[in-house]
C-alpha positions as protocol buffer text, in pm:
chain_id: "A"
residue {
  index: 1
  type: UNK
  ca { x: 3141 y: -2512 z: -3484 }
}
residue {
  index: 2
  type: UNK
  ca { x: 3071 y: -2475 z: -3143 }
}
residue {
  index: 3
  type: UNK
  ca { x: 3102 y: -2801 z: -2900 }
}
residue {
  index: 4
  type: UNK
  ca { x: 2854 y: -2969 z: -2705 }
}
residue {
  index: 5
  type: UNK
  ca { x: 2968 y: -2798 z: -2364 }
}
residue {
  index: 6
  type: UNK
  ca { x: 2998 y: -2437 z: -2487 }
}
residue {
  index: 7
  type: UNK
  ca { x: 2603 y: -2455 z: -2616 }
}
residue {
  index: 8
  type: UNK
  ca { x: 2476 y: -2611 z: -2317 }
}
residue {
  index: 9
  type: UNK
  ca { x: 2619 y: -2312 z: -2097 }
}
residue {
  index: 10
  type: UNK
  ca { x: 2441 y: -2036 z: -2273 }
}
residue {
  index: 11
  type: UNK
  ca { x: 2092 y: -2241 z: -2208 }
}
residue {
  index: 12
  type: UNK
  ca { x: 1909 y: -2097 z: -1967 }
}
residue {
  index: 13
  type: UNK
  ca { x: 1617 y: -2187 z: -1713 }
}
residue {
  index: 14
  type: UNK
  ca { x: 1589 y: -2473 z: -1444 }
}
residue {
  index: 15
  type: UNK
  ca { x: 1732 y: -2798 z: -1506 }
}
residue {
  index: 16
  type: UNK
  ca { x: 1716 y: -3134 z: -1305 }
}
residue {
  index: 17
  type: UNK
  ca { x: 1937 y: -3442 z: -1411 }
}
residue {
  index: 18
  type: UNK
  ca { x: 1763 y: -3779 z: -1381 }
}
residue {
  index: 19
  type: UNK
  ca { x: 2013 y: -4026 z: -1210 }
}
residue {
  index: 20
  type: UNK
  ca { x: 1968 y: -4381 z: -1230 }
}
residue {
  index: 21
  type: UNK
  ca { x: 1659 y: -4364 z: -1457 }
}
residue {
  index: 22
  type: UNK
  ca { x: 1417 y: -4214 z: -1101 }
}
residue {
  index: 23
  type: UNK
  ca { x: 1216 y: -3955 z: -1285 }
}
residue {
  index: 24
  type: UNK
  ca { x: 1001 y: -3920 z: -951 }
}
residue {
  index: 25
  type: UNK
  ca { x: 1299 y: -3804 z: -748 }
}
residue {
  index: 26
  type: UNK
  ca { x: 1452 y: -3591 z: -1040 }
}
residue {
  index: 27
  type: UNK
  ca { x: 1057 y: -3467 z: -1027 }
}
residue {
  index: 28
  type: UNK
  ca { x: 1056 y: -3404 z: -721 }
}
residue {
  index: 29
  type: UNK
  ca { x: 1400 y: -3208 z: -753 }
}
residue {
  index: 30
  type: UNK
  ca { x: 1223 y: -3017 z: -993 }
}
residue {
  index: 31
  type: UNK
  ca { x: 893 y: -2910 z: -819 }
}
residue {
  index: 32
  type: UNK
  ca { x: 1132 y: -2783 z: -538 }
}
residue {
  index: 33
  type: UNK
  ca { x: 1309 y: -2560 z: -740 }
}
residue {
  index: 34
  type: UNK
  ca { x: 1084 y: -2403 z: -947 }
}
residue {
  index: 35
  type: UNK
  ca { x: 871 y: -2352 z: -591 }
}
residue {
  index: 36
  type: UNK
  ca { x: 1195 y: -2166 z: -471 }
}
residue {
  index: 37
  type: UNK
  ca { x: 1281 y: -1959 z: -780 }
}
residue {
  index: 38
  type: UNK
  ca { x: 908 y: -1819 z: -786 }
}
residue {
  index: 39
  type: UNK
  ca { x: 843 y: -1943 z: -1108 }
}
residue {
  index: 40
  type: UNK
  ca { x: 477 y: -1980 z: -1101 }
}
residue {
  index: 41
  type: UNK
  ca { x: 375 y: -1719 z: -869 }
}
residue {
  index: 42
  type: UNK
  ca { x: 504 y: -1540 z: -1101 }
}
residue {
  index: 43
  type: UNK
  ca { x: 299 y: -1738 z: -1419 }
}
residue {
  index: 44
  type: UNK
  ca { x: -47 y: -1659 z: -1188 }
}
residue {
  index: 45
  type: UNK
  ca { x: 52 y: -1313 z: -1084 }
}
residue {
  index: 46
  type: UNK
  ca { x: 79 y: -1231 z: -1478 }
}
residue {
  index: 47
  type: UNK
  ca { x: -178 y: -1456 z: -1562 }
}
residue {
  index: 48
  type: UNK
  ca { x: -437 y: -1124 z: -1543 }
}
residue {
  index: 49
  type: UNK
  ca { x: -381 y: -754 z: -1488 }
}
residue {
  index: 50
  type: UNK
  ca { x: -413 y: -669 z: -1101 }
}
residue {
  index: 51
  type: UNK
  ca { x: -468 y: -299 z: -996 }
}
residue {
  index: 52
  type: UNK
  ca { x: -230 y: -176 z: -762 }
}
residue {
  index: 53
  type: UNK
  ca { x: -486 y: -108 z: -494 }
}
residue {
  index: 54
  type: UNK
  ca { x: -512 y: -442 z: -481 }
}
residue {
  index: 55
  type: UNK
  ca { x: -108 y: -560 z: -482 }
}
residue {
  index: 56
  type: UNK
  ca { x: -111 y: -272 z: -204 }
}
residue {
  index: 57
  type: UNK
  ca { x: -408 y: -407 z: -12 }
}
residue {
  index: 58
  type: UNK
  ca { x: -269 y: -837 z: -15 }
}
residue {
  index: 59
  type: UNK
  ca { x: 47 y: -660 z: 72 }
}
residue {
  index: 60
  type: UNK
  ca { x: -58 y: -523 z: 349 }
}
residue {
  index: 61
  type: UNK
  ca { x: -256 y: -874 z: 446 }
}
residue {
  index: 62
  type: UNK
  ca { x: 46 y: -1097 z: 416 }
}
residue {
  index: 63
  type: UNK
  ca { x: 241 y: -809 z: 634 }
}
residue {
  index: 64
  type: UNK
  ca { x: -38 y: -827 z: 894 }
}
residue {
  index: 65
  type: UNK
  ca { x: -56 y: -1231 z: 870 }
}
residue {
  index: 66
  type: UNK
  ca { x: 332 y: -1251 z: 956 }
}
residue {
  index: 67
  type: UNK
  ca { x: 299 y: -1076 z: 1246 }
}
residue {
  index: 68
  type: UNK
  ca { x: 38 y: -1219 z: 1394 }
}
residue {
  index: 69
  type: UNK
  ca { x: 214 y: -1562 z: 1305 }
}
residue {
  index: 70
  type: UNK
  ca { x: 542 y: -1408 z: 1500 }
}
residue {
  index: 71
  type: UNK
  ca { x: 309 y: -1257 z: 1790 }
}
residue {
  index: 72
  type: UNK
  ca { x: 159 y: -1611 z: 1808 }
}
residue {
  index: 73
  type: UNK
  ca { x: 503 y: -1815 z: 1825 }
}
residue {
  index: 74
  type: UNK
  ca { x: 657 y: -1586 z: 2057 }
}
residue {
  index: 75
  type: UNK
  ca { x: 328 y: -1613 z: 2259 }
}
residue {
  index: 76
  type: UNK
  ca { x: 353 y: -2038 z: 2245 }
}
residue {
  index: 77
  type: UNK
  ca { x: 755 y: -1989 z: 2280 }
}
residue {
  index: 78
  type: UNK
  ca { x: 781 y: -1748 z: 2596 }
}
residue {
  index: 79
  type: UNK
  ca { x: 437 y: -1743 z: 2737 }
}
residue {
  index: 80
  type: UNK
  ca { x: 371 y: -1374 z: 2656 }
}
């Protein structure tokens, strides 16, 4: 038989431990990483088939909105 340590290794996904019985920090913990591993952009982007003229074109659109963002920082940072 296999012991308690060796079968909790092979589980996978995220995990958060709750310390001192605060669920709504160990919550919290949680919401942060599953924001930073993607996990449900991922869930909406397969939630329904999306051509790729369309990945292409909000591509494109969240290319274009970073650079304006940069343009505008270095604009507020430098002056120009």
């Amino acid at each position: 038989m296999r012991n308690k340590q060796e079968s909790n290794d092979n589980i996978r996904g995220l995990r958060v431990e709750v310390r001192n019985g605060d669920v709504n920090q160990a919550l919290r913990r949680f919401k942060k990483k599953v924001t930073e591993d993607g996990v449900l952009q991922e869930v909406r982007d397969r939630s329904e088939y999306t051509k790729p003229s369309i990945k292409r074109a909000r591509a494109k659109a969240a290319g274009r909105a970073r650079h304006l963002k940069r343009i505008e920082k270095r604009k507020n940072d430098l002056g120009y």
